[in-house]
N, C-alpha and C positions, 0 to 999 in steps of 0.2 A: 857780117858785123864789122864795125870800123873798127881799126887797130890803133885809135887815139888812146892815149893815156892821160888822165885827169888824177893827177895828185893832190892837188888844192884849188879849193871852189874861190874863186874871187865875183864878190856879189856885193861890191858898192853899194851904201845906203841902205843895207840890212843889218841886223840885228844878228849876231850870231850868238848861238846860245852855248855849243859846244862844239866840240872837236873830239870826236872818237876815235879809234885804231882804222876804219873804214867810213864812217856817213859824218859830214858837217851839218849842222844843224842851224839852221836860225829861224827866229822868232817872225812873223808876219801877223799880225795884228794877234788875234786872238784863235789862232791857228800857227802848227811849225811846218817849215820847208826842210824836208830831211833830202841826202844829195848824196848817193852810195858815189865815195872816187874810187879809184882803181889801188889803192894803197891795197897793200897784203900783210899782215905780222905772223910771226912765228915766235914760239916762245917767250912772248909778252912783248915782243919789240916789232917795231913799226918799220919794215925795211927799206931803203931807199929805192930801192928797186920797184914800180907799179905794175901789175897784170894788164895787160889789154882786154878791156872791153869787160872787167871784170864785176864792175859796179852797174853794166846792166842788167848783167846774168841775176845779181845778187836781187835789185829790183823789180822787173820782168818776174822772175820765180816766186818772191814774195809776193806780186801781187794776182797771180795764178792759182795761191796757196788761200790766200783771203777771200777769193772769190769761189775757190770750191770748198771751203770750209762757212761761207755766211750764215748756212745753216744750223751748224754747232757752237759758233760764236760769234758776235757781231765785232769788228774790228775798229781803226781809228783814221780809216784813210779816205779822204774827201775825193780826193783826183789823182791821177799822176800823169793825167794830158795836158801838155803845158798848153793847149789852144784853151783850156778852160781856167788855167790857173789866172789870176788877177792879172790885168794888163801890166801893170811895171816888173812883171816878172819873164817879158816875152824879151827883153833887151838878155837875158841870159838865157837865150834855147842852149845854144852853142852846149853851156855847162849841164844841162836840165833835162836835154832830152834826151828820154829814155831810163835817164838815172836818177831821178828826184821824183817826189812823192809829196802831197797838199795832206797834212792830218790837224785831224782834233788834238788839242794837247788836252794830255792826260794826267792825273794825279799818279804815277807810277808806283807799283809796288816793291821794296825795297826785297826780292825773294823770287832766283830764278826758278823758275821753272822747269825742271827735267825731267822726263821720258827715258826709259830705257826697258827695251823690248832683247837686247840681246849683252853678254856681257864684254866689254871692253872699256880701255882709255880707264880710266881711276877706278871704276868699280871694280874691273881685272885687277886692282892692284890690290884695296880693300879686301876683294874677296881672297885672295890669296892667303893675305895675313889673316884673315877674322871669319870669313866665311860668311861674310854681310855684305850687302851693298849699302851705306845710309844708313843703318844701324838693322836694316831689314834682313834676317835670315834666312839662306838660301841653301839648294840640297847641298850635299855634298857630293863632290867628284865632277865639277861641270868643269870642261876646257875654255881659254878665252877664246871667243869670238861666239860662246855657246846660245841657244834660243835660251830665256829665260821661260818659267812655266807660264805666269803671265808678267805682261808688261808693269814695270814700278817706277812710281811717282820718288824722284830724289833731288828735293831742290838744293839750293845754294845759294849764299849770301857770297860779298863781296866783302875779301879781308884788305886788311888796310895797306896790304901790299897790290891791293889791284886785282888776286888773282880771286878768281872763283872757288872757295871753300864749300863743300859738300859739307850738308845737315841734314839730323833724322828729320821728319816730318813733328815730332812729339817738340826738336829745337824750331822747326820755324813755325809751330803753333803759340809759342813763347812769344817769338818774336812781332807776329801778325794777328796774334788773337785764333784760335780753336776753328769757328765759323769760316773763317779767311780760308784760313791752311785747308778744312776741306774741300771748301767751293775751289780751291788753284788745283787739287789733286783731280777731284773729279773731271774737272773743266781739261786740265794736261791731256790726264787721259783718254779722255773720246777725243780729242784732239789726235792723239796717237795712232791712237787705235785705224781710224776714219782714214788718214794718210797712210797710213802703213798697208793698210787693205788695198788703197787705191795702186799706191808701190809696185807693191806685191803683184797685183798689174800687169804693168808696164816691165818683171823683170828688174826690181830694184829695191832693194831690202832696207830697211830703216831702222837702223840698230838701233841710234838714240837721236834726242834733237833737245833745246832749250827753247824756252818763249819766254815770252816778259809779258805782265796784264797789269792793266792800270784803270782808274776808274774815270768813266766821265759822266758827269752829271747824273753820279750814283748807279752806273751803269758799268760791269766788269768788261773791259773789252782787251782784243790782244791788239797786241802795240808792236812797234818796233819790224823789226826783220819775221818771218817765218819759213821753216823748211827749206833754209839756202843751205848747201857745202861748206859755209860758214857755222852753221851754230847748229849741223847734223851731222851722223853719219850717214851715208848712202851708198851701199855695197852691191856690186854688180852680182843679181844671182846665179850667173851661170859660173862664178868663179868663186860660190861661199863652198870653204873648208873651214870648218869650225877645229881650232887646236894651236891657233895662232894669229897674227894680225891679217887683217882682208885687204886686197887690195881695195882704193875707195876713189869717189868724186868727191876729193877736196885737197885741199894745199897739202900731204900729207908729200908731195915730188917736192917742195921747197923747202920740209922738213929736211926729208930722206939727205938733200942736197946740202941743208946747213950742217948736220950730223959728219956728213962723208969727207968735207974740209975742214970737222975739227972746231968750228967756231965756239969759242965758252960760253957763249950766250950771255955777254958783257958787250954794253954799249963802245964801240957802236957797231952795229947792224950792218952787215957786207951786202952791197951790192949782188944782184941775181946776173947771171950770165944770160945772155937773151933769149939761149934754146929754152933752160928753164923756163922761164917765163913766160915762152912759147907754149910749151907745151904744158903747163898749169892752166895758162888759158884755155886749153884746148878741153882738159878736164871739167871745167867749171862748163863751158857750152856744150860738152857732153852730157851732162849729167843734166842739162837744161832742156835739150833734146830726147833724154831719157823719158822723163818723166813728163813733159808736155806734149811729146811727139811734137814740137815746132822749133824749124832754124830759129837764131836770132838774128 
């Protein structure tokens, strides 16, 4: 896999519609060009520092995820062969390939979608105090990193700080109408369920994961990203000890890294040292290898 890093998409004559912590978006006719760059954030911030090769893995994996999940849910992604995307799009392979993705735009639903098969990251926290995850009661006496009995549906809206706020299901039927909240619950879960078996495989455990579903032409489909190290957990199983954090396939080395110097997590965002970044990268095509049995 090339060791380029791609921090920002430059694509003359497009439409850009956003700019997120990883993928730039623009508009093409009546279809988006979504462009995963190699950007990484931690703790809400965007760091200067990019991973190599990070936004193929991210790509590449989701569209592995889409295609062995077709049968549980239809998705929004048209192409991500630039030999097929629209000719004025071939002047930027360079930026495209491999990292970008041709989709349906979707009417998006405003209500992440969560998964969690085992307990960690806020639910550990929740459950500690309250003995709930999302207002859902759970036994008593589990340690973090524990199987849960079965897997639960815990979405989340986005608070006006950015971050991801965890809701019972009973607030985001409020929010999205009764109908909605269970078709995204049921749909989550065989979603979960269906990956986590496959995982489970391959030697790789899927503690929790997020999706996003949006509607097109009346039609529920999943959008965005799936089942990357970005918006999962994914824990090697020959190393699960339940009774504390697992080690994982995802940024968690660029966490550990910004913790260990101290940083307040006040703008602005430190530069990564290169081994880091080496070696984060090396996690993310790990985990990519993991679960597809193929190099990138």
């Amino acid at each position: 896999m090339t060791d380029q890093v791609l921090l920002e998409t430059n694509l003359p004559g497009l439409e850009p519609v956003a700019r997120g912590k990883v993928r730039d978006i623009y508009r093409f006719g009546d279809q988006l060009l979504i462009v995963a760059t190699d950007r990484i954030s931690a703790f809400d911030f965007v760091l200067a520092t990019g991973i190599p090769g990070k936004g193929r893995v991210l790509t590449q994996l989701s569209l592995f995820w889409f295609d062995f999940l077709k049968d549980v849910t239809p998705a929004h992604v048209v192409s991500a062969d630039v030999d097929e995307f629209p000719a004025a799009l071939g002047a930027f392979r360079d930026q495209l390939e491999g990292r970008s993705m041709l989709v349906r735009r979707a009417e998006m639903i405003q209500v992440e979608c969560v998964a969690r098969g085992y307990l960690s990251g806020s639910g550990w926290k929740e459950y500690r105090e309250n003995g709930t995850v999302c207002g859902i009661a759970l036994p008593a006496g589990l340690k973090e990193s524990d199987k849960l009995p079965e897997p639960i549906f815990t979405p989340a809206t986005k608070a006006q700080s950015g971050h991801d706020e965890n809701v019972s299901f009973e607030r985001a039927a409020e929010l999205i109408g009764e109908d909605l909240a269970a078709q995204l619950r049921d749909r989550t879960l065989a979603i979960y369920r269906r990956a986590a078996g496959y995982a489970a495989e391959r030697g790789v455990i899927l503690a929790d994961t997020k999706f996003e579903f949006g509607f097109i032409d009346g039609t529920l489909v999943l959008a965005d990203e799936v089942l990357t190290p970005d918006s999962s957990r994914f824990w090697p199983a020959e190393t699960y000890r339940p009774g504390g954090p697992q080690p994982s396939y995802d940024k968690q080395y660029v966490r550990d890294y910004l913790e260990a110097i101290g940083w307040n997590k006040q703008p602005p965002a430190p530069a990564l040292p290169e081994e880091v970044a080496r070696k984060t990268s090396e996690k993310y095509q790990e985990a990519y290898r993991a679960l597809t049995g193929r190099n990138l």
